[in-house]
C-alpha positions in Angstrom: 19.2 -27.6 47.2 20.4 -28.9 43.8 18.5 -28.4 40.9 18.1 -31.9 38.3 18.6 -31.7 34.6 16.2 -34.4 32.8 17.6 -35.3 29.6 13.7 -34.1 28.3 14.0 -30.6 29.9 17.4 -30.5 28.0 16.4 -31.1 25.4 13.5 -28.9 25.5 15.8 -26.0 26.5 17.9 -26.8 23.6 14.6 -27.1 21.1 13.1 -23.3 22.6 16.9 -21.6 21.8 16.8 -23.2 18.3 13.1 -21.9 17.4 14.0 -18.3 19.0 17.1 -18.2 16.9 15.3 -19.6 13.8 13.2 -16.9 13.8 15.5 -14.3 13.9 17.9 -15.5 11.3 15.0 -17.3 8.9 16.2 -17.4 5.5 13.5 -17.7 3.7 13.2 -13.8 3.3 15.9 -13.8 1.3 15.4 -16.6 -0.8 13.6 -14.6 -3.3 16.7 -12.0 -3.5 18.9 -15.4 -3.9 17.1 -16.6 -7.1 16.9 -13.3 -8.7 21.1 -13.1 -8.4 20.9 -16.9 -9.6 19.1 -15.8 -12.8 21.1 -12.7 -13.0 24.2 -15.1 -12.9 23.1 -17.8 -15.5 22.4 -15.4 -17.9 23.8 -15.7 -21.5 27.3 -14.0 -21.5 27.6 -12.0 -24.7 30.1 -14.1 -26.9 33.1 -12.7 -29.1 33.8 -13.5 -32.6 36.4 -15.6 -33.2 38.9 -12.8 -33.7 38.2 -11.4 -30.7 35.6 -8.4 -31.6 32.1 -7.8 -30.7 29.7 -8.9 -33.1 28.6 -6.6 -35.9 24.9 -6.9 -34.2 25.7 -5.1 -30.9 28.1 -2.6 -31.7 25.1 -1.6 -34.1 23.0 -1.1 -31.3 25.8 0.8 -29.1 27.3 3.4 -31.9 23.4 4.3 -33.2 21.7 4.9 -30.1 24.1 6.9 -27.7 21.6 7.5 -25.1 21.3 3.7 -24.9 25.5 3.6 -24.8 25.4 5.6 -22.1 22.3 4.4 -19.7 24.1 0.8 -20.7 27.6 2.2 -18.9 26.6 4.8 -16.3 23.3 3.4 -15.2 22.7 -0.5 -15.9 24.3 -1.9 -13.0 21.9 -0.7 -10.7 18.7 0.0 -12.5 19.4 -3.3 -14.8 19.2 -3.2 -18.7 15.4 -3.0 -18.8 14.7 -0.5 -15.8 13.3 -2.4 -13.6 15.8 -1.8 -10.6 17.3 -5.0 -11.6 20.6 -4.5 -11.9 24.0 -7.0 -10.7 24.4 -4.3 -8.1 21.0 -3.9 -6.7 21.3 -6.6 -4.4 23.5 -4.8 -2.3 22.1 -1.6 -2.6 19.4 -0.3 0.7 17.3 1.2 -0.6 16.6 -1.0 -4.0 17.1 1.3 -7.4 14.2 2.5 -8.9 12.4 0.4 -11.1 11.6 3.1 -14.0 8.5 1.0 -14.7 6.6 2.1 -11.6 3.8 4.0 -13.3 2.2 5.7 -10.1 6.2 7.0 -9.7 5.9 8.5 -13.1 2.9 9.8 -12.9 4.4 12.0 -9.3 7.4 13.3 -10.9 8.5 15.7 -13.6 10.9 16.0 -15.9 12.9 18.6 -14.5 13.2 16.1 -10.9 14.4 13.1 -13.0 16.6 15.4 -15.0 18.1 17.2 -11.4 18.4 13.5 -10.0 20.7 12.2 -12.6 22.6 16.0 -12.3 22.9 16.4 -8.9 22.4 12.9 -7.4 20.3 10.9 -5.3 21.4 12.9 -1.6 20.7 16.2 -3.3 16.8 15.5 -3.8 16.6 13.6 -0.1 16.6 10.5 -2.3 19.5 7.5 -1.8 23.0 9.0 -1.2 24.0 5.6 -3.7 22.7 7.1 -6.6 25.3 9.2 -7.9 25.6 12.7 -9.6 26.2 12.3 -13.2 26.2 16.4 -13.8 30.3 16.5 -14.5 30.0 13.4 -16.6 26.7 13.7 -18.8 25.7 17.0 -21.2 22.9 18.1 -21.2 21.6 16.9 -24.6 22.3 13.1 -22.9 20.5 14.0 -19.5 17.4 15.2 -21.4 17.9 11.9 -23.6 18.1 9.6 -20.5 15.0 11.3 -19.0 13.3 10.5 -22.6 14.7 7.2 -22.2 13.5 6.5 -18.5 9.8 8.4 -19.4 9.6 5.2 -22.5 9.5 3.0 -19.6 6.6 3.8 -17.6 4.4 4.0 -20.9 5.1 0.5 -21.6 
């Protein structure tokens, strides 16, 4: 006995594989991700003088404030300039930086874990094996700075 193909139950075979695929590749849960790298790309790119140097204005900032020198190089990519977990390289990262801003993760940690995070790393503490150990790189004096640095945060 042969089986007939309609056109309509095509079709409608066609219409059910669509929706079933649909709903496992929906984009729309990333489409919040996709603005916040949209932003991240648009933003104002820090402009030279015209002989090539930074401006007197942000080396100001970078040669006074050392801790902020060194959260700006070791730890903005991820976290983002403001602490939010924002950072160019978030995207990519599983699971997202911490956003330093969290005030009911501030109020569940010490001093001494932040400080032991940013020595030993994220793996050490069962936390993300991204987050790397800065304990060979930063003194102590800047590790007790950062903490100060990341503790400013969840008061704002």
């Amino acid at each position: 006995m042969r089986s007939r193909i309609t056109a309509t139950g095509l079709l409608a075979g066609i219409l059910i594989l669509t929706v079933g695929c649909m709903e496992q590749y929906d984009p729309r849960r990333f489409w919040k991700q996709t603005k916040d790298e949209r932003e991240l790309a648009h933003r104002p790119v820090q402009k030279l003088t015209l002989k090539g140097e930074i401006p007197p204005n942000e080396v100001a900032v970078v040669e006074t404030d050392p801790v902020f020198a060194k959260y700006a190089t070791l730890c903005s990519s991820c976290h983002g300039e403001d602490g939010k977990g924002n950072g160019a390289a978030a995207g990519g990262l599983m699971p997202k930086p911490r956003n330093f801003h969290d005030t009911a993760w501030q109020a569940k940690v010490d001093d001494a874990h932040i400080a032991g995070v940013l020595l030993k790393g994220g793996a050490a503490y069962g936390l993300s094996g991204s987050m790397p150990a800065w304990g060979a790189v930063l003194s102590k004096e800047e590790i007790d700075g950062l903490v100060k640095r990341i503790r400013a945060w969840g008061k704002k």
